[in-house]
N, C-alpha and C positions, 0 to 999 in steps of 0.2 A: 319603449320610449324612454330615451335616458334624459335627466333635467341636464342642465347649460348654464355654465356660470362664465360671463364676459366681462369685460373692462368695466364696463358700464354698468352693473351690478355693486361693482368694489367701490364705487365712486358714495357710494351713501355711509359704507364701512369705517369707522371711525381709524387712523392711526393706528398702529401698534395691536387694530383690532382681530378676534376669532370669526371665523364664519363655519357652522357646521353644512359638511355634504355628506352624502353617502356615498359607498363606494362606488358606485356606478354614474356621479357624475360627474361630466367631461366639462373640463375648465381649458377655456381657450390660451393658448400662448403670453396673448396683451394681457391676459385677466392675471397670471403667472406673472407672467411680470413686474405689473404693477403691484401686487401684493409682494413681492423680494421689495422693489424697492418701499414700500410704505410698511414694511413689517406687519404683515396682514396671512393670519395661518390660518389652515383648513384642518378644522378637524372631523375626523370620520365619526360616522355616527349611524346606528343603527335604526332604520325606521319598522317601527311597532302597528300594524294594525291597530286603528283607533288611538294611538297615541303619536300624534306627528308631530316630530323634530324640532323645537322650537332652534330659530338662529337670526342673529343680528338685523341679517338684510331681510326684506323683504322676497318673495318665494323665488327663485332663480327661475332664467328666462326659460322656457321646455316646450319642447316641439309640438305641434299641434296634432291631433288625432293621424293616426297612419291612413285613414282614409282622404286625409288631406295629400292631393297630391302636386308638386313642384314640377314644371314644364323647366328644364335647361338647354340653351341651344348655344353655339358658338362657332363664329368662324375659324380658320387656321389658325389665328394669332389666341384666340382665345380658349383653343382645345384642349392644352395640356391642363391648365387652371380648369378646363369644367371638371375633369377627367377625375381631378383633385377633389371638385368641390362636390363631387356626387357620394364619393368616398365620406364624408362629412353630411352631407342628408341623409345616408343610410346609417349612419351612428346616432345620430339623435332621435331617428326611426322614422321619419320622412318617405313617404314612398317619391320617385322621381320619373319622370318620362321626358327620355335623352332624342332630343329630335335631332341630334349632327351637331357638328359635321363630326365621321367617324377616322380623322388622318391629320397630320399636320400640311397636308396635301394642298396648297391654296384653292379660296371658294370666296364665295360674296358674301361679307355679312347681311344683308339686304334678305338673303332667303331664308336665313334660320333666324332672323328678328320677327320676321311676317311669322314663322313657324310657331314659332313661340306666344306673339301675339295672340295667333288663331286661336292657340289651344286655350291660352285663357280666356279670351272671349266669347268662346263656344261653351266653356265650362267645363271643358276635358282635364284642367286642370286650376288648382286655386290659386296657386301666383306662378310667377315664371321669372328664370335668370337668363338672358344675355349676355355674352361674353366677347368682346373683339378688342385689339391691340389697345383701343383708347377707349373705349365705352360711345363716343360721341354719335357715330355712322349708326349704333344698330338702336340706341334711345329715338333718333330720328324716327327711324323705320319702323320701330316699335309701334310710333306712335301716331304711324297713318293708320295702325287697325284701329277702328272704331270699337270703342268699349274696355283701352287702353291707356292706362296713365304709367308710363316708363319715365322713371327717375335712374339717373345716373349718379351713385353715391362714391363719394371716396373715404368716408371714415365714418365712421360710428355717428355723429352728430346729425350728418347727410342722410342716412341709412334710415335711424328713427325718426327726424322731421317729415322725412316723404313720405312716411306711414302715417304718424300721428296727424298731421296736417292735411296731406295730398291724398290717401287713401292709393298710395302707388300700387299698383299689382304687377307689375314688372318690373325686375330689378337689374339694369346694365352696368357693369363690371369693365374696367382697361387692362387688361392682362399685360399689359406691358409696363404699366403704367404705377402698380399697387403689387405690393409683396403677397405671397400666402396667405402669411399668418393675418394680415391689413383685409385678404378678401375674407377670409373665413369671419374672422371678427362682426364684418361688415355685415353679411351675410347669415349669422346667425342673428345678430340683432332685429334686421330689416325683418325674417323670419318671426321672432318672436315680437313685436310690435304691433299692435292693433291700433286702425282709425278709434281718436278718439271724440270724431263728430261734434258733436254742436255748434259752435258759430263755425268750424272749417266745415261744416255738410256744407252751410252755403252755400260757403264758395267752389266746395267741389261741386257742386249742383252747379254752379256757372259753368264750369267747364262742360261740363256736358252737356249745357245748353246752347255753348259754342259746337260743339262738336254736331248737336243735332241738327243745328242752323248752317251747317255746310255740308251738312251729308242727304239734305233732304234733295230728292231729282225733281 
C-alpha cells in the first residue's frame, strides 16, 4: 500500500517549501506541477520503525486497506480511461473489480452504471467509478439503484465536497471531457476522502429518506 501525494496536499505547503516522502511514494502529475511552479521540493526520507518521518504537511492521502475493494465500470467512450485508471488503483494497492465493458466496441452506459451501482449496494464492493464520454447518462443511472449516491466530479474541489458532504459512494468520470492526469487527480482524492458527518449526516439522512419514500410498493 503505497501513500499518495496530490495537488490538494501541496496546497497547505508554504512557498518555496520541503515536503518529506519516501521512496515509494507516488506523487500525482498536478501535485508535480504545482510544486515546479511554487518551488515546493521532495525530499526522500527514510522511514524507521517506531520513528515516523516528521514533514510539513499533514500525512499524505494513502489508500485504504487492500481488502477495501473499488467496483469500475465504463461504456466504450469511457474504456480506455478505466483501462488507465485501474492501472492506478493497483499502485496505490487498491484491490478492483472491472465489471466491463471489455472493447472499445459500442454498448450502453445504462448497464455498466446499474453494474456498478449493484455491487456497491450489495456490498460486493466499497465505492465504485463510472466512466462514459460525459459522466452525465451513467450518474443518472447510477442513481436509480437504491442505496446509491453517484456524484459526477470534475476537479479536485468536486471530488472532496461529494465525500465530505454527500457521502458519495460512486464516482462518475467524462472521458472525453477531462484529461488523465485531471482523472487520476480526481480520483485519487475522491478515494482518499472520508464523510465528514455531523450537520451533513442530516442531510444525507434526507436523502435517503427521499429515496425510501419512493421506493416503498
Amino acid at each position: 500500500m503505497k501513500p499518495v501525494i496530490t495537488a490538494a496536499d501541496l496546497e497547505r505547503v508554504a512557498q518555496n517549501g520541503e515536503v518529506a516522502v519516501t521512496a515509494d511514494t507516488l506523487i500525482t502529475p498536478l501535485a508535480r506541477e504545482m510544486a515546479e511552479q511554487r518551488g515546493i521540493t521532495f525530499r526522500v526520507v527514510t522511514e524507521h520503525r517506531g520513528s515516523p518521518v516528521s514533514t510539513p504537511v499533514s500525512a499524505p492521502a494513502t489508500a485504504e486497506p487492500p481488502g477495501r475493494i473499488v467496483a469500475i465500470g465504463a461504456d466504450h467512450g469511457g474504456f480506455e480511461l478505466k483501462e488507465q485508471l485501474k492501472g492506478y488503483l493497483r499502485d496505490w494497492g487498491y484491490q478492483f473489480l472491472d465489471l466491463g465493458t471489455s472493447s472499445a466496441e459500442a454498448v450502453d452506459y445504462p448497464d455498466f452504471a446499474e453494474a456498478v451501482g449493484n455491487a456497491v449496494a450489495r456490498g460486493d464492493a466499497w465505492l465504485g467509478v463510472v466512466l462514459d464520454s460525459a459522466g452525465i447518462g451513467s450518474s443518472i443511472a447510477a442513481n436509480k439503484v437504491p442505496g446509491v449516491r453517484a456524484a459526477l466530479c470534475y476537479d479536485r474541489a468536486t471530488a472532496r465536497n461529494s465525500r465530505e458532504h454527500n457521502d458519495a459512494n460512486v464516482l462518475t468520470l467524462g472521458a472525453k471531457l477531462i484529461s488523465q492526469e485531471a482523472a487520476r487527480e480526481i480520483l485519487a482524492v475522491w478515494l482518499a476522502t472520508p464523510f465528514t458527518g455531523g450537520r451533513h449526516q442530516r442531510r444525507v439522512d434526507k436523502i435517503l429518506g427521499i429515496e425510501a419514500r419512493h421506493t416503498k410498493k
